[in-house]
Backbone bond lengths (Angstrom), bond angles and torsions (degrees), N, CA, C in turn:
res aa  C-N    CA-C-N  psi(-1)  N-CA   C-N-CA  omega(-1)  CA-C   N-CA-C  phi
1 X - - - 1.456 - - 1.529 108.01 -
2 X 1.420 121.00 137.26 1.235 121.96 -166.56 1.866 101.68 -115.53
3 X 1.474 103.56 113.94 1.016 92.52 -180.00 1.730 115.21 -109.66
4 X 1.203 128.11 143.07 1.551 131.16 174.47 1.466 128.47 -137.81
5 X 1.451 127.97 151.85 1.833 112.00 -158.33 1.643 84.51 -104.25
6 X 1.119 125.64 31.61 1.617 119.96 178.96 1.271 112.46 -114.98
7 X 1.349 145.97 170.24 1.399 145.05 -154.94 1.617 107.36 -111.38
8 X 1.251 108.70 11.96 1.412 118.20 -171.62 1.740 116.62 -178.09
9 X 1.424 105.12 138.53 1.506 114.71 -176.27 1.581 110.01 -104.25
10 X 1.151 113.38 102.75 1.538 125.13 175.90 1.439 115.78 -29.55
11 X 1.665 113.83 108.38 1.450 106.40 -171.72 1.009 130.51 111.05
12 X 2.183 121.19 -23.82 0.922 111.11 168.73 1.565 114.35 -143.08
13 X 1.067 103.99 167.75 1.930 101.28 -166.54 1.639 87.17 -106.89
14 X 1.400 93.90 133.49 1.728 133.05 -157.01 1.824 103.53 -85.11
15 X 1.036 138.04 140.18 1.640 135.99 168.85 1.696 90.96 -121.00
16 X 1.148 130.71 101.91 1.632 155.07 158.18 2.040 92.68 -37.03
17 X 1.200 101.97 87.53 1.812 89.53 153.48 1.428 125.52 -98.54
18 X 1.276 120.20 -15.80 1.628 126.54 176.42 1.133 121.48 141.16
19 X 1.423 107.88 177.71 1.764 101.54 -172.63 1.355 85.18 -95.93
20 X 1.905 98.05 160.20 1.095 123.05 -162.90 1.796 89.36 -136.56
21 X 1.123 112.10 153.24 2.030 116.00 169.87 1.743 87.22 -146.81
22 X 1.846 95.61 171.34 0.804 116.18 174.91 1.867 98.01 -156.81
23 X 1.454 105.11 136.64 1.790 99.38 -178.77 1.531 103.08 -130.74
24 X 1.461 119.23 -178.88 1.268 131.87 171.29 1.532 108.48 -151.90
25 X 1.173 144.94 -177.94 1.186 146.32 163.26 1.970 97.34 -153.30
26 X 1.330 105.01 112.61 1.533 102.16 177.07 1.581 101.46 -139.57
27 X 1.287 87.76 160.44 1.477 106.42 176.52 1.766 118.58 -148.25
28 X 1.352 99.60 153.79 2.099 82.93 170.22 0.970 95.39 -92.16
29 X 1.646 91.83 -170.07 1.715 134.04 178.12 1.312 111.44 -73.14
30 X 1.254 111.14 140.11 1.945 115.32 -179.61 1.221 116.19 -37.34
31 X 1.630 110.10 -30.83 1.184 122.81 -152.45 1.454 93.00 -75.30
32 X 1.375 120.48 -70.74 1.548 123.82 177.79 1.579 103.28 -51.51
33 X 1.158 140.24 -23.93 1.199 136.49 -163.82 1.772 104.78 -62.91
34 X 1.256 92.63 -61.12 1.875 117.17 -177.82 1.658 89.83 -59.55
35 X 1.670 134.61 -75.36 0.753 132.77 -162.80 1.825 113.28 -46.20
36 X 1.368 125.02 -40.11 1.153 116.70 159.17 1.435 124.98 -63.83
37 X 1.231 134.04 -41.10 1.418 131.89 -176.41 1.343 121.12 -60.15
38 X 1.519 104.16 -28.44 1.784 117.54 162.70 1.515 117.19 -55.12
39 X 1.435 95.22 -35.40 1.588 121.05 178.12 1.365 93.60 -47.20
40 X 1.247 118.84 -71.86 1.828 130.81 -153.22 1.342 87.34 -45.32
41 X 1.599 128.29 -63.32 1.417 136.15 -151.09 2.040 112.35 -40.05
42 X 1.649 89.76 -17.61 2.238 96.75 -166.57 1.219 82.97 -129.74
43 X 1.518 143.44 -26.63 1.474 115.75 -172.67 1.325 103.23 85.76
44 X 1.623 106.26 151.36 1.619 121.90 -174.16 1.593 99.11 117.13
45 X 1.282 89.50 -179.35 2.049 104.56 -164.69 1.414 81.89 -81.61
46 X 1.467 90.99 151.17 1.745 116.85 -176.04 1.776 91.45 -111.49
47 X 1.729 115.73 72.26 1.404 115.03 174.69 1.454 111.86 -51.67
48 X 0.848 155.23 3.47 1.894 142.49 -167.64 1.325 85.73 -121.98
49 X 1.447 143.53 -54.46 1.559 118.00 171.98 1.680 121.90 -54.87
50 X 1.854 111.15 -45.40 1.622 97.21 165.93 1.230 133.08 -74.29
51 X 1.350 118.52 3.60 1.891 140.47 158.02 1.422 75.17 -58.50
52 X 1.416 127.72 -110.28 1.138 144.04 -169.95 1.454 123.92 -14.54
53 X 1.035 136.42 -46.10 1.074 146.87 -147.50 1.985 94.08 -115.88
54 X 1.230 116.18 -19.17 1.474 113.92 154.27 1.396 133.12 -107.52
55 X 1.232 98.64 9.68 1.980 122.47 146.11 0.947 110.69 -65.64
56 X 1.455 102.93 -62.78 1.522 112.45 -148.36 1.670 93.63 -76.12
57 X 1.420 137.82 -27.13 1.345 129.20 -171.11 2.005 101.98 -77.69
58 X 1.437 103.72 -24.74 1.490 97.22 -168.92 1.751 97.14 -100.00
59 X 0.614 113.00 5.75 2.066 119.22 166.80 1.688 92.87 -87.02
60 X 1.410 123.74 -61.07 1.528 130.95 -174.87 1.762 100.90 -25.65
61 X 1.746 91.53 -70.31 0.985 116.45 -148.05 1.715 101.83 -68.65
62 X 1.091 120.05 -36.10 1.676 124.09 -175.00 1.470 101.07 -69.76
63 X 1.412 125.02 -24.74 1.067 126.51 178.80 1.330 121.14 -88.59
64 X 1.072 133.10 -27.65 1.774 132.32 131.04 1.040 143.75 -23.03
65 X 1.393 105.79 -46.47 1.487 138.90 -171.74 1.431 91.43 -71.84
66 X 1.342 119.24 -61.84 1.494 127.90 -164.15 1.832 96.04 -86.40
67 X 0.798 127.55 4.79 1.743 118.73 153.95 2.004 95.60 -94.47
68 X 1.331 130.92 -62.34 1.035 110.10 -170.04 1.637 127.50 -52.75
69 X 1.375 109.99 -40.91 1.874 130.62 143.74 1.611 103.78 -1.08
70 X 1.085 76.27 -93.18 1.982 93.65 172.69 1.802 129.20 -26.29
71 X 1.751 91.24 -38.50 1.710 91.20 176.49 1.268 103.60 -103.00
72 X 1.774 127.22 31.21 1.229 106.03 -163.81 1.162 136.66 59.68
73 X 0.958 120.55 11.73 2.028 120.87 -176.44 1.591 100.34 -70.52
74 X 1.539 102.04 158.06 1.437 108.12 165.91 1.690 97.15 -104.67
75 X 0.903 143.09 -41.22 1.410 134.05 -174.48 1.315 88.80 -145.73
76 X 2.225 82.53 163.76 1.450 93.64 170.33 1.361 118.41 -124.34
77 X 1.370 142.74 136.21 1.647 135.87 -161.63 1.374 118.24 -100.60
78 X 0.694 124.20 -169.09 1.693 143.16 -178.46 1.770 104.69 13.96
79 X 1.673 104.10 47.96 1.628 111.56 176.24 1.423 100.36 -40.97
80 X 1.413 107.89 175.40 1.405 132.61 178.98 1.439 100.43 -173.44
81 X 1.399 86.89 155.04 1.943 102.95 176.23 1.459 107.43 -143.22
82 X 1.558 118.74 124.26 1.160 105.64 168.63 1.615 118.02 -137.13
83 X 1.850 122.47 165.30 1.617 86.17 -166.07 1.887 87.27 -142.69
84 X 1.185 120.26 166.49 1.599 118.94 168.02 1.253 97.79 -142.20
85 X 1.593 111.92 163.94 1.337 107.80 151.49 1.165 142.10 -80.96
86 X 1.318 121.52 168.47 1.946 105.62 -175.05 1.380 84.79 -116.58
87 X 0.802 151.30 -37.07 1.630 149.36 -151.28 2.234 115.86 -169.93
88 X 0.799 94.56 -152.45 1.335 93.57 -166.48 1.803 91.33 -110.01
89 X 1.341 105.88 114.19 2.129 122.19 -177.96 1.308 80.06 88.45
90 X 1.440 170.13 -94.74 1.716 162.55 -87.39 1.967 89.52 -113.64
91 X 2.187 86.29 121.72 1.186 75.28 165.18 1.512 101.50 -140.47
92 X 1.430 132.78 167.10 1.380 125.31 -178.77 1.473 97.04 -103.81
93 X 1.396 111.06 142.08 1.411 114.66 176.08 1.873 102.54 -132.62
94 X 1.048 124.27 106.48 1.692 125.90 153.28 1.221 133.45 -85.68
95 X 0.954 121.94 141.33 1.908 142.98 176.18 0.903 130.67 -97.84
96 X 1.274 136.04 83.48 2.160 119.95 -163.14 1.563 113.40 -153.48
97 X 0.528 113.72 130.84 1.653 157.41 -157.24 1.635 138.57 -124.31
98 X 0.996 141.69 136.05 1.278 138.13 145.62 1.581 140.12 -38.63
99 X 1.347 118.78 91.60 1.242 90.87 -178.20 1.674 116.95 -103.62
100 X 1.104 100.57 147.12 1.594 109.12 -168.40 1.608 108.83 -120.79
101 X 1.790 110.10 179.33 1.626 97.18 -173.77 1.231 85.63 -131.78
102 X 1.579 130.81 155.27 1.667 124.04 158.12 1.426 111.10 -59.28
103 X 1.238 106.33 141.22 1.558 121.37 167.55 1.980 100.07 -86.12
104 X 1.523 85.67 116.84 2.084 83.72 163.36 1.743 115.88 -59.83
């Protein structure tokens, strides 16, 4: 599956089947939770949320993939990713896109 954040794939003429998403909602363990917030107290990257938060974008994204799958698409275009929080460590992250088919 070919995925790209542009409105078109160089070379080939596009058949529009629909938007496609993919989401997650994750969070850690208390344990990392506390252990990061100590973090905040000195400053520096809070690694166990960007662990997290690049799970949670490649769960999004596998889950897209496998909705575009479904309509037959060969790729999907003009991706996007977007994420909020749900609570304090829980965040939702989605993936969605166009998926289209090559025209012969």
């Amino acid at each position: 599956m070919i995925l790209v954040n542009t409105d078109y794939i160089t070379g080939k003429e596009l058949e529009m089947l629909g938007l496609v998403k993919g989401s997650t909602i994750q969070s850690k363990h208390l344990g990392k939770d506390i252990s990061q917030a100590f973090k905040t107290l000195v400053g520096g990257e809070l690694t166990a949320y960007n662990d997290m938060m690049n799970e949670a974008r490649a769960l999004a994204t596998k889950r897209m993939v496998a909705e575009a799958d479904a309509l037959g698409a060969d790729a999907i275009v003009n991706v996007r990713y977007a994420s909020s929080a749900i609570m304090q460590g829980a965040a939702e992250v989605i993936a969605y896109g166009t998926a289209v088919k090559f025209r012969a």
